[in-house]
Backbone as JSON Lines, residues from 0, in Angstrom:
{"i":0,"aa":"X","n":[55.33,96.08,74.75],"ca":[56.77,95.88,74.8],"c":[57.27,95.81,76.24]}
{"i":1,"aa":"X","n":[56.47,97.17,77.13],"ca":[57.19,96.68,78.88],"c":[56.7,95.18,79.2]}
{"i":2,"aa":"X","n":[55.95,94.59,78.85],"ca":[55.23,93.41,78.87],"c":[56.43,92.2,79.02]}
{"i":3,"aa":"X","n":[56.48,92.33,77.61],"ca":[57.43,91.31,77.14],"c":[58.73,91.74,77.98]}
{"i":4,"aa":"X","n":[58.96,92.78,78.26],"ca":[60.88,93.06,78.96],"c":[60.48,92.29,80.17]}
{"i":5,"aa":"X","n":[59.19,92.69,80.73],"ca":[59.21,91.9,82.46],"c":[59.19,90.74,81.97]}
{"i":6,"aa":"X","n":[58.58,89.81,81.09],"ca":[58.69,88.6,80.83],"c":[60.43,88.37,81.08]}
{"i":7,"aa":"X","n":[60.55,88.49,80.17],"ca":[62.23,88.43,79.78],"c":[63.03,88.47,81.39]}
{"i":8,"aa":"X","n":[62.85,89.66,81.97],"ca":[63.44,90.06,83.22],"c":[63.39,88.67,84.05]}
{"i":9,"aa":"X","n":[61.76,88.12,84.25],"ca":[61.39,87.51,85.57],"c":[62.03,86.07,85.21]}
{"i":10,"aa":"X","n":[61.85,85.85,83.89],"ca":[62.78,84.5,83.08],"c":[64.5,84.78,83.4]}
{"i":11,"aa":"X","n":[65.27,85.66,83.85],"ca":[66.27,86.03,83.34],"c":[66.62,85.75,85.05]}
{"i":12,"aa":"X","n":[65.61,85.94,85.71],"ca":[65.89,86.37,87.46],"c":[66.01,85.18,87.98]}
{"i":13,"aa":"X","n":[65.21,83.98,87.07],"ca":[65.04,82.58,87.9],"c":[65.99,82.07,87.69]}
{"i":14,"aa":"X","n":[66.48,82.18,86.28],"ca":[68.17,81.91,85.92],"c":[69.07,82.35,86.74]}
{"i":15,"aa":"X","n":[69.54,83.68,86.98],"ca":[70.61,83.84,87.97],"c":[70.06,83.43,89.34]}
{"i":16,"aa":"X","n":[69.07,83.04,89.83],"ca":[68.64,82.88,90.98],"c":[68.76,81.04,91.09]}
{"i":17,"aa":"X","n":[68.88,80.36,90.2],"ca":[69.44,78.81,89.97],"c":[70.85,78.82,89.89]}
{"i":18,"aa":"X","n":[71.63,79.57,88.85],"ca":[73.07,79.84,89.17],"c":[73.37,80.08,90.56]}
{"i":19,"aa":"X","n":[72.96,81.26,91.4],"ca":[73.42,81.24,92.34],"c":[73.06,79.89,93.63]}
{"i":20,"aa":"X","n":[72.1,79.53,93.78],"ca":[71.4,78.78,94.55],"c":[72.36,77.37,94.33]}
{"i":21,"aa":"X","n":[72.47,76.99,93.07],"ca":[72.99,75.47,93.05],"c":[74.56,75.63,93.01]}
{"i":22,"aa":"X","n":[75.1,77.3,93.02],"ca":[77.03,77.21,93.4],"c":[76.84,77.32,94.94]}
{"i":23,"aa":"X","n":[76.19,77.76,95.27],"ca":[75.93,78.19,96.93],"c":[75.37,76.52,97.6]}
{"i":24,"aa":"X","n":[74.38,76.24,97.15],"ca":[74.25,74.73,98.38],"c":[74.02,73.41,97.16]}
{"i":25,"aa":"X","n":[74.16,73.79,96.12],"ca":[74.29,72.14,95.07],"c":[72.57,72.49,94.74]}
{"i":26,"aa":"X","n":[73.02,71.13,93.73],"ca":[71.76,70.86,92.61],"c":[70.09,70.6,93.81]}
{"i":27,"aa":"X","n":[70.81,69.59,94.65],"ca":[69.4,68.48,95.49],"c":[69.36,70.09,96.39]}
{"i":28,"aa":"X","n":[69.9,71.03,97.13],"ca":[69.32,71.88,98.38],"c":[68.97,72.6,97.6]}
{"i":29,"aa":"X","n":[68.67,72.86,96.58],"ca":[68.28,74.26,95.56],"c":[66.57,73.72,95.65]}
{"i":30,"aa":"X","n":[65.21,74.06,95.88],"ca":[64.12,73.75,95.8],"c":[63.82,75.08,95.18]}
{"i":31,"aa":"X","n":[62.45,74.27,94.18],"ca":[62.24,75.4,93.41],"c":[61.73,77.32,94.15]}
{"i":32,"aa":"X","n":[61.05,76.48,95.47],"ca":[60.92,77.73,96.42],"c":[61.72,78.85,96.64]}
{"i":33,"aa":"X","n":[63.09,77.97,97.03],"ca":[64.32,79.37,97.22],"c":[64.36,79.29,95.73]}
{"i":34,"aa":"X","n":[64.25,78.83,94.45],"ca":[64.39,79.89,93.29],"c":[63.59,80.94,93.0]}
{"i":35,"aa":"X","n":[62.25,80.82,93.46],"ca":[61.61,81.56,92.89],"c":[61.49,82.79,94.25]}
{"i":36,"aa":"X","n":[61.87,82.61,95.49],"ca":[62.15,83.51,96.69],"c":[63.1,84.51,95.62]}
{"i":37,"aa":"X","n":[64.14,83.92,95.66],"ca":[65.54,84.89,95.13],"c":[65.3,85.22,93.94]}
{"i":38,"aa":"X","n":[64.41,85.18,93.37],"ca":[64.18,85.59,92.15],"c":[63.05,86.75,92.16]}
{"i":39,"aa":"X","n":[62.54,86.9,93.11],"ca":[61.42,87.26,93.87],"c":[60.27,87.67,92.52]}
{"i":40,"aa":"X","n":[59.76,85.78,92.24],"ca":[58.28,85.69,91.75],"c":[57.84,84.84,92.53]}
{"i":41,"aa":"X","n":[56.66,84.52,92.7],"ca":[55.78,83.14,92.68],"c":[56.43,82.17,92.92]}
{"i":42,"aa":"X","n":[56.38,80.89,93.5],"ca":[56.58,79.83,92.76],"c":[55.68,79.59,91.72]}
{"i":43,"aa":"X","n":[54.17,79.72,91.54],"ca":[53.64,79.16,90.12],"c":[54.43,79.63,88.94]}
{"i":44,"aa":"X","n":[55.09,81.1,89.31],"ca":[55.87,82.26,87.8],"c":[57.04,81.09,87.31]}
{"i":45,"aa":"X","n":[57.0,80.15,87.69],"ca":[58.52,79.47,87.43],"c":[58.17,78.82,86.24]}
{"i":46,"aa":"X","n":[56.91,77.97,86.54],"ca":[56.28,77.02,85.78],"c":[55.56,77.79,83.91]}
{"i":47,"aa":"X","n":[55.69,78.84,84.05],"ca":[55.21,79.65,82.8],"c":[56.3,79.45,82.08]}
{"i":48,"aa":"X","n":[57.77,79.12,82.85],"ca":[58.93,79.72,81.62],"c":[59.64,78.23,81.61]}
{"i":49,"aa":"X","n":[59.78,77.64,83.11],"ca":[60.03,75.96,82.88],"c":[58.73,75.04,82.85]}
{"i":50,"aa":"X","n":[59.16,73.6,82.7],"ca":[58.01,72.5,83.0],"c":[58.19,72.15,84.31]}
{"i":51,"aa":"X","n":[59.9,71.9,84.83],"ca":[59.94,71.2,86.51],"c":[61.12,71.97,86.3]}
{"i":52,"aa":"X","n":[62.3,71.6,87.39],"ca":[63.23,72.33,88.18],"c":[64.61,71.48,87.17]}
{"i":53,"aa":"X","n":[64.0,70.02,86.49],"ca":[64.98,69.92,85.49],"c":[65.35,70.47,84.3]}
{"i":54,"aa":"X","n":[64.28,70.83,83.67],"ca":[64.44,71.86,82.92],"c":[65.02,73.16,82.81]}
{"i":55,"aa":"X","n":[64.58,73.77,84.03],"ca":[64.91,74.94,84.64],"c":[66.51,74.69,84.52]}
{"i":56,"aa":"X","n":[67.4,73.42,85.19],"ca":[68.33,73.58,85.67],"c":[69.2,73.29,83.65]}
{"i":57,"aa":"X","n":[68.45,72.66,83.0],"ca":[69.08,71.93,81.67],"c":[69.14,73.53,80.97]}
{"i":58,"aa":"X","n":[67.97,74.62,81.12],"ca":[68.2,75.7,80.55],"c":[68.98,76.35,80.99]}
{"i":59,"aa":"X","n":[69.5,76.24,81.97],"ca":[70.55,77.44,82.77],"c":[71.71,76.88,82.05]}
{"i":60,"aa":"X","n":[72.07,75.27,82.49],"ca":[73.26,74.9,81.29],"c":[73.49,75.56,80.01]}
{"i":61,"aa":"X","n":[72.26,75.39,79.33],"ca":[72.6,75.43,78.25],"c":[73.42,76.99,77.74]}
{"i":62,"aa":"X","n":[72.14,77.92,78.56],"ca":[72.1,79.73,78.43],"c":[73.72,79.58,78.77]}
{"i":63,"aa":"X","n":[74.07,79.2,80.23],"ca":[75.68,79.75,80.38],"c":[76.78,78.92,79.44]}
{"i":64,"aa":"X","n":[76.65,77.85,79.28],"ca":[77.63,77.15,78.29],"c":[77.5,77.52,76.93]}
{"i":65,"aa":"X","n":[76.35,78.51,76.05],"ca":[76.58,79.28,74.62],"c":[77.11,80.61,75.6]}
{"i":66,"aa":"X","n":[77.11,81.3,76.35],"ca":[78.14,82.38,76.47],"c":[79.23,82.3,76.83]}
{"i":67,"aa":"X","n":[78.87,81.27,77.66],"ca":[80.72,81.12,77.76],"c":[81.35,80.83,76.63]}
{"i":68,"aa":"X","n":[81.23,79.79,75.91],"ca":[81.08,79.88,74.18],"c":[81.57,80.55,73.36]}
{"i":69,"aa":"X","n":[80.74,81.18,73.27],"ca":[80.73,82.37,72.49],"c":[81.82,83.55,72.75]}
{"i":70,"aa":"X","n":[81.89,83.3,74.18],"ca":[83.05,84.31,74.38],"c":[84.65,83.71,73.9]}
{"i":71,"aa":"X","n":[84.33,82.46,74.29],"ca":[85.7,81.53,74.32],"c":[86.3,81.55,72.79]}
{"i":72,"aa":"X","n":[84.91,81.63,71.7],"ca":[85.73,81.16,69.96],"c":[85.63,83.17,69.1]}
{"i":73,"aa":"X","n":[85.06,83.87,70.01],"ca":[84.65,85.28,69.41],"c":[85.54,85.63,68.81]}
{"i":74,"aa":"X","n":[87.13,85.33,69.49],"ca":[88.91,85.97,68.42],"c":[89.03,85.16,67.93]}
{"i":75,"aa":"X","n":[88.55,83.93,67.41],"ca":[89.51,82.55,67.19],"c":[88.65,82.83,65.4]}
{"i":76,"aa":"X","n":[89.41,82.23,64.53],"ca":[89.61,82.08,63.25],"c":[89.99,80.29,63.01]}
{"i":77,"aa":"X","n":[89.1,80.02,61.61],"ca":[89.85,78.61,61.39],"c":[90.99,78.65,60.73]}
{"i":78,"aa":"X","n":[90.76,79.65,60.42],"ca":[92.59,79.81,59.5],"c":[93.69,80.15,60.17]}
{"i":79,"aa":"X","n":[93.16,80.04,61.64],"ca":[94.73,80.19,62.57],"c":[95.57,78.98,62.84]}
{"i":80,"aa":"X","n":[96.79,79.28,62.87],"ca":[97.81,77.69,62.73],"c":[97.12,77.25,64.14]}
{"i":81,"aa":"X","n":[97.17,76.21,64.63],"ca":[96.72,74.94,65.56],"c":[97.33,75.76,66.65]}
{"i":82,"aa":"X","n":[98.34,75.91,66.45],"ca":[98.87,76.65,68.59],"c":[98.82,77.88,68.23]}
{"i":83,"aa":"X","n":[98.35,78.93,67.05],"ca":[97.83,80.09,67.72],"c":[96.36,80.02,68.25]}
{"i":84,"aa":"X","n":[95.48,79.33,67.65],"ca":[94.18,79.01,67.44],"c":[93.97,78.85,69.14]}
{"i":85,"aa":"X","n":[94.88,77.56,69.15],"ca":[94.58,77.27,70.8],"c":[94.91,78.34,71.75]}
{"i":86,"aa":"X","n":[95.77,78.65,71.71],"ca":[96.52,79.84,72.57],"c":[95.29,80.9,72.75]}
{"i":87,"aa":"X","n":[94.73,81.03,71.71],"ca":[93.4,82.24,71.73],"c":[92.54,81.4,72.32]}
{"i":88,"aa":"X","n":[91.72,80.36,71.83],"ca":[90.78,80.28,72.81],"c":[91.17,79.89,74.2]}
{"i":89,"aa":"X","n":[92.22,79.42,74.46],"ca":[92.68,79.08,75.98],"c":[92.81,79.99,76.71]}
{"i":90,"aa":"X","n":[93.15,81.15,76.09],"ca":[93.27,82.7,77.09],"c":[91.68,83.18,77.21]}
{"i":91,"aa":"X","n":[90.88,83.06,76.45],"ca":[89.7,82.96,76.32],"c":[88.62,82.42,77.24]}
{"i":92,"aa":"X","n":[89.08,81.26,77.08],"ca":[88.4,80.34,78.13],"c":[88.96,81.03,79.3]}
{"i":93,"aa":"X","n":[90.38,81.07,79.57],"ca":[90.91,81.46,81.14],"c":[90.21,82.77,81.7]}
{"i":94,"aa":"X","n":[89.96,83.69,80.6],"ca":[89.72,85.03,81.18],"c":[87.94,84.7,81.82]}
{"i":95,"aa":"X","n":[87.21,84.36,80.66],"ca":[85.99,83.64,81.32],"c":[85.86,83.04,82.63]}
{"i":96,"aa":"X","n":[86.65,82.12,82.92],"ca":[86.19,81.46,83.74],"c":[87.5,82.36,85.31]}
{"i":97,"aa":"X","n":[88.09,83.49,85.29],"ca":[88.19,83.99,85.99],"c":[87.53,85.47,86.59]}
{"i":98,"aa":"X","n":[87.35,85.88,85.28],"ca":[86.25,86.94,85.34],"c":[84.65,86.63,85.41]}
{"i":99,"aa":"X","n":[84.21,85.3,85.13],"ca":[82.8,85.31,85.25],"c":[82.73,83.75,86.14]}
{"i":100,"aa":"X","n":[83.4,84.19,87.44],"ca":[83.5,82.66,88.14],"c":[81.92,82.14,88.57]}
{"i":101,"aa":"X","n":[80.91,83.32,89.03],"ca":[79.59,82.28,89.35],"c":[79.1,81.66,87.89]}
{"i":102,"aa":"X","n":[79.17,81.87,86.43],"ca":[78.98,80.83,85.63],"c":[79.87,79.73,85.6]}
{"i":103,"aa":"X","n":[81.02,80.46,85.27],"ca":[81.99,79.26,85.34],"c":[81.67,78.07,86.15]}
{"i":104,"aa":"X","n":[81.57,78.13,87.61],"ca":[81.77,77.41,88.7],"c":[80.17,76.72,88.36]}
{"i":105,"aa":"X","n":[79.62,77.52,87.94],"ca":[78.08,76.58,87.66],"c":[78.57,75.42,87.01]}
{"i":106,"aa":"X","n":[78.71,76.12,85.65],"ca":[79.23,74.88,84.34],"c":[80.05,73.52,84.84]}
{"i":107,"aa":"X","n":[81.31,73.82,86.15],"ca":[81.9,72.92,86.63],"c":[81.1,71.96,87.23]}
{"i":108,"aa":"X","n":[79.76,72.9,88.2],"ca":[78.79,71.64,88.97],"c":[78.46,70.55,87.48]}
{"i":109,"aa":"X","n":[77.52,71.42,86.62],"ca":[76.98,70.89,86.22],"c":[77.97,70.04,84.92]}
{"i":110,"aa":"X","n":[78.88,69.97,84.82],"ca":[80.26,68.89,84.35],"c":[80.07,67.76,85.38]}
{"i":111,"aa":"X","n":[80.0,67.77,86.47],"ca":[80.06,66.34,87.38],"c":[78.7,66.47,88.32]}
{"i":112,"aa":"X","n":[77.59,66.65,87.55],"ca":[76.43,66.06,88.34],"c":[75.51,65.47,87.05]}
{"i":113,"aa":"X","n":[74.73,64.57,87.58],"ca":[74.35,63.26,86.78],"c":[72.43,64.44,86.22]}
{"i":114,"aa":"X","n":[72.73,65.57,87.18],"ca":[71.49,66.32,86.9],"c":[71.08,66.78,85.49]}
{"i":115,"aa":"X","n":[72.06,66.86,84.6],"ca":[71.83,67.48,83.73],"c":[71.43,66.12,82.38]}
{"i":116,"aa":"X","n":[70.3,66.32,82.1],"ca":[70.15,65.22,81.44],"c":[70.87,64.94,79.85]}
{"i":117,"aa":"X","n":[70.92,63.78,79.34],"ca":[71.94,63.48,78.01],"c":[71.75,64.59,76.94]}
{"i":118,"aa":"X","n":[70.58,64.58,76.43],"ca":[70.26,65.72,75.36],"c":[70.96,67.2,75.83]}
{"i":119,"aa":"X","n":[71.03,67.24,77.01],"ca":[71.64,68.86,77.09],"c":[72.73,68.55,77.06]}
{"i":120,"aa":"X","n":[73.24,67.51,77.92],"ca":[74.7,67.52,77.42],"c":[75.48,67.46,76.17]}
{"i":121,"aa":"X","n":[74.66,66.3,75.5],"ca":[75.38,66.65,73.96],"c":[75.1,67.6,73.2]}
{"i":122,"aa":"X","n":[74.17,68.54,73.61],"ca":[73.8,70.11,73.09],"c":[74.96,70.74,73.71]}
{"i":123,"aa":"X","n":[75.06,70.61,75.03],"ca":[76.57,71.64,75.27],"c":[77.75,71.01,74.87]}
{"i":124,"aa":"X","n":[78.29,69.77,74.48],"ca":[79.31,69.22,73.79],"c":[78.95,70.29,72.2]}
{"i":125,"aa":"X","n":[78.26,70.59,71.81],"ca":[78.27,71.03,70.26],"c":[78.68,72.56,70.35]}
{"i":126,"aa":"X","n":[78.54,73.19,71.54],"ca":[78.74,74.34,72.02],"c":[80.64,74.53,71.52]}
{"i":127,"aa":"X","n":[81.24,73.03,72.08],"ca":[82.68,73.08,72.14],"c":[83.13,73.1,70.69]}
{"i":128,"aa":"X","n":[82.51,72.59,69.48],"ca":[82.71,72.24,68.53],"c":[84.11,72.78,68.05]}
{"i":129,"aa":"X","n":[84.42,74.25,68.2],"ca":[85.62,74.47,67.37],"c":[86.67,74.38,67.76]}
{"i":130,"aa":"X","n":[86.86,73.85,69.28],"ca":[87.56,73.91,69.96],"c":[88.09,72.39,69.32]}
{"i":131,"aa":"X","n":[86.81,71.52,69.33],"ca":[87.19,69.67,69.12],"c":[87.72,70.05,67.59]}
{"i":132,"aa":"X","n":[87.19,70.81,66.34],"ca":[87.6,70.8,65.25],"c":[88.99,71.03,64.94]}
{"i":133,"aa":"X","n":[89.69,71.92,65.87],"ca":[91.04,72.1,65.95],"c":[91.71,71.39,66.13]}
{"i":134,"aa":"X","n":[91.76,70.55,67.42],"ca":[92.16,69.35,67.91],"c":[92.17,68.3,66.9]}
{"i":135,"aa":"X","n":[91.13,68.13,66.53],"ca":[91.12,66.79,65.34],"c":[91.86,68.05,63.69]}
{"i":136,"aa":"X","n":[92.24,68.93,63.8],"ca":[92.97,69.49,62.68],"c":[94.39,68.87,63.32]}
{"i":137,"aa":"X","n":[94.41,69.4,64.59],"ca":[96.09,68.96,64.94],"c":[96.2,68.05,64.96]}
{"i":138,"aa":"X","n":[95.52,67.09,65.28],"ca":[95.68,65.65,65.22],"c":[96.34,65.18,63.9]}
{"i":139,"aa":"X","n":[95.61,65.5,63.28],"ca":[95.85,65.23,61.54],"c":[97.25,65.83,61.39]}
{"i":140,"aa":"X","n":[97.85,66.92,61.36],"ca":[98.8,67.46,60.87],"c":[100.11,67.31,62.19]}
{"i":141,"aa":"X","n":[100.07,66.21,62.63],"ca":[101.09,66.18,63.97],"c":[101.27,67.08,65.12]}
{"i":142,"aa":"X","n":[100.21,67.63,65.59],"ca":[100.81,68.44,66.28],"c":[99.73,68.38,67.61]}
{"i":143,"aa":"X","n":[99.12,67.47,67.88],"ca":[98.4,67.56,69.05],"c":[98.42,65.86,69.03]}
{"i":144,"aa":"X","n":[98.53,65.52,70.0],"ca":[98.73,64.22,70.6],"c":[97.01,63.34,70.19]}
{"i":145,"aa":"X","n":[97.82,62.27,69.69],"ca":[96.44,61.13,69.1],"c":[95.87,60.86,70.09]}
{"i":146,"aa":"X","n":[95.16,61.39,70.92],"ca":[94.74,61.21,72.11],"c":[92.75,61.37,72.19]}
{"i":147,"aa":"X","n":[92.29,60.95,72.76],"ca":[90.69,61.35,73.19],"c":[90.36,62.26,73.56]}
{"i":148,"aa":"X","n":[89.33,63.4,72.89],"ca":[89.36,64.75,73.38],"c":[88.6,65.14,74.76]}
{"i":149,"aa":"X","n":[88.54,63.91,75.19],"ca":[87.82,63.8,76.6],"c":[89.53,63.93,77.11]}
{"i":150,"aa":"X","n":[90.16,63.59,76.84],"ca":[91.83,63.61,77.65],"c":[92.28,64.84,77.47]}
{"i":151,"aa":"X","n":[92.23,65.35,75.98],"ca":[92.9,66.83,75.87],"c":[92.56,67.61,76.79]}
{"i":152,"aa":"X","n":[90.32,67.66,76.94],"ca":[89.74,68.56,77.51],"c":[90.42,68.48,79.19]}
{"i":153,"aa":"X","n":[90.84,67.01,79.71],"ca":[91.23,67.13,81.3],"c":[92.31,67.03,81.07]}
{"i":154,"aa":"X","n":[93.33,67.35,80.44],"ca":[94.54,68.02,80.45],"c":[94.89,69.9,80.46]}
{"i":155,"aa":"X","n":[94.17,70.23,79.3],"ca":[94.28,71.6,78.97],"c":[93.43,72.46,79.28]}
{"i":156,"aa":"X","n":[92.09,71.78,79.57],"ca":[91.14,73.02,79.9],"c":[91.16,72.82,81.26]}
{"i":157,"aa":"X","n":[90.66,71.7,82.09],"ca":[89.92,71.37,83.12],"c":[90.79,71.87,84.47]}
{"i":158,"aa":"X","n":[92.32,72.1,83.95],"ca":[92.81,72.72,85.21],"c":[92.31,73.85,86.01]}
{"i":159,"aa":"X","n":[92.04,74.78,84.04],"ca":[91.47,76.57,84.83],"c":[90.26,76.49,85.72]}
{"i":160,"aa":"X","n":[89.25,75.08,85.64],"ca":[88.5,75.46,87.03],"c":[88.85,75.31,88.56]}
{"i":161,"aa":"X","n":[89.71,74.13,88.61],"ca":[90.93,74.59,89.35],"c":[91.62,75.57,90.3]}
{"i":162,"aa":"X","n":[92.0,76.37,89.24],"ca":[92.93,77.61,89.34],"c":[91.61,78.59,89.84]}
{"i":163,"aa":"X","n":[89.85,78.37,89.29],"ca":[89.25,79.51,89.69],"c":[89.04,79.0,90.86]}
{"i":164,"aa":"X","n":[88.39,77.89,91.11],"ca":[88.09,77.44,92.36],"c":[88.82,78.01,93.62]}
{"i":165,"aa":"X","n":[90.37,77.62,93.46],"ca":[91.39,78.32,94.12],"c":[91.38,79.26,94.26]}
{"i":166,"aa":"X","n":[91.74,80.49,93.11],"ca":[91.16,81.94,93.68],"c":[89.81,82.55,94.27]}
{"i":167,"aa":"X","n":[88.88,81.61,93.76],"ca":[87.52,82.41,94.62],"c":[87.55,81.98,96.45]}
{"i":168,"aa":"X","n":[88.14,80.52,96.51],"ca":[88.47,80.59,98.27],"c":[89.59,81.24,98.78]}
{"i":169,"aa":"X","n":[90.52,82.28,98.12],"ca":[90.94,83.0,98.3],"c":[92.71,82.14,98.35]}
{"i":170,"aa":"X","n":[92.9,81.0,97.95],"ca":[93.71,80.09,98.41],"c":[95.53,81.26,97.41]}
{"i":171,"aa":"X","n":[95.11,81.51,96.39],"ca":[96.08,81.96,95.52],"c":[95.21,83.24,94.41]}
{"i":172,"aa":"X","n":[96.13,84.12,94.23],"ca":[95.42,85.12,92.78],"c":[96.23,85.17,91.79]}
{"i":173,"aa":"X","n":[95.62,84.43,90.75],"ca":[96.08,84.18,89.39],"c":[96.52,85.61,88.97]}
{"i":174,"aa":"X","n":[97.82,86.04,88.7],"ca":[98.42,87.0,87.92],"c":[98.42,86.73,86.2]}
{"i":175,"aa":"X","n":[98.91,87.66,85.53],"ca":[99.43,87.3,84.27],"c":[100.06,86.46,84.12]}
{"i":176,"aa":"X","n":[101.27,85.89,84.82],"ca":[102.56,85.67,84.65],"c":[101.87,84.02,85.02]}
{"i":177,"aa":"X","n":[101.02,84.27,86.13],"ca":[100.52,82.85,86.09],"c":[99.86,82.47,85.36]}
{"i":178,"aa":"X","n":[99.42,83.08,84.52],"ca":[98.44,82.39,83.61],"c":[98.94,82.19,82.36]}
{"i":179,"aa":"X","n":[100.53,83.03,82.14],"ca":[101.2,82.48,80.78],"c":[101.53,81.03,81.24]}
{"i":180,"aa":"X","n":[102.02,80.83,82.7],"ca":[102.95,79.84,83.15],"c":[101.75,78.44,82.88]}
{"i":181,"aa":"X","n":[100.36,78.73,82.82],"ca":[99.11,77.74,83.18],"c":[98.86,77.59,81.72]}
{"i":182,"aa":"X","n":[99.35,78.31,80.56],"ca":[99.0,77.95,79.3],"c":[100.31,77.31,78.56]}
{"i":183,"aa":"X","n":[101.24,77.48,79.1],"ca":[102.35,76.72,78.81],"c":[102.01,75.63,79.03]}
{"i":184,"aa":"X","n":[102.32,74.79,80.31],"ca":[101.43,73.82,80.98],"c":[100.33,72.47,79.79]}
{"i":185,"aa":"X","n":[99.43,73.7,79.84],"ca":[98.18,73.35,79.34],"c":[99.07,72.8,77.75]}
{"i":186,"aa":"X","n":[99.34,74.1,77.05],"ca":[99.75,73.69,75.96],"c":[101.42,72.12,75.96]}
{"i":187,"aa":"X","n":[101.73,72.3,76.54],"ca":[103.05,71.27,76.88],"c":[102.67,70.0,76.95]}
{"i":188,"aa":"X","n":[101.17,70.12,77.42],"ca":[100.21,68.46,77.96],"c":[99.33,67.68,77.03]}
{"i":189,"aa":"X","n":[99.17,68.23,75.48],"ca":[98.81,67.77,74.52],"c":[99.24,67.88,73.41]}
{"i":190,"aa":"X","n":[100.68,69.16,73.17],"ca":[101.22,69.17,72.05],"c":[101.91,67.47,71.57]}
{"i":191,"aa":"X","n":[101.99,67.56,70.63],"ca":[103.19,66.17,70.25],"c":[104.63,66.37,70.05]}
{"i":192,"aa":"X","n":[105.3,65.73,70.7],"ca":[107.06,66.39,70.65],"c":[107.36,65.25,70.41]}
């Protein structure tokens, strides 16, 4: 059983040691060397748990985009009306991605780098699922704009990385009051009026 935990551990170390490495200098300056330095195994120890450094990087996607996930739909219910539903996971999402900014800020790289190959991506699109199921509920019942949920998502979500980005360079600190004012916003930019 200690066996298997160090397994687990040294798998668990190369992960946060890719999170940190590719928010700190990007996908191309990350070599598998400084992962497995900061992770402090081997480089061969890498190759037991990935095949290459794409993999490595498609599993880190995947691991942080089901927790973030998971955290984002954990209060949410399908039987909640369409703007409470949203309102929960949007505070959800916000608290995530201000309280856990080195995933967050990962997930953002890996949103606009061509690194992450198709299959993971539409594995982490399925991640969003209840979020899109809502949307296409509101859609149906008037109340979210007939719109592409590629538009909703860069209307309503895509600001809060944004807003973290901003607070982690220290530019502004998101209060409460700002973050009712950022879900208003959010919600104001896809409801249908």
């Amino acid at each position: 059983m200690a066996k298997l935990q160090k397994s687990i551990d040294k798998r668990n170390a190369l992960i946060r040691a890719t999170i940190n490495l590719v928010n700190n200098n990007g996908f191309h300056a990350t070599p598998m060397s400084k992962i497995a330095k900061m992770a402090k195994v081997s480089p061969a120890t890498i190759y037991l748990y990935f095949e290459n450094k794409q993999d490595l990087v498609n599993k880190a996607y995947l691991e942080v985009k089901s927790a973030f996930t998971d955290y984002a739909f954990a209060t949410y219910s399908e039987e909640m009306s369409v703007s409470t539903g949203f309102e929960m996971i949007w505070k959800r999402i916000a608290d995530f991605k201000l309280k856990q900014c080195e995933e967050a800020l990962f997930l953002a790289q890996c949103d606009n780098t061509p690194m992450i190959d198709e299959p993971s991506r539409k594995e982490g699109i399925k991640h969003l699922q209840p979020l899109l199921e809502l949307w296409d509920r509101g859609k149906k019942e008037g109340i979210i704009k007939p719109i592409s949920d590629y538009l909703l998502y860069a209307y309503a979500i895509n600001p809060l990385s944004f807003l973290m980005i901003m607070q982690q360079h220290g530019a502004c600190a998101i209060d409460k009051m700002d973050l009712e004012e950022a879900y208003r916003a959010a919600w104001d930019s896809i409801k249908l009026d």
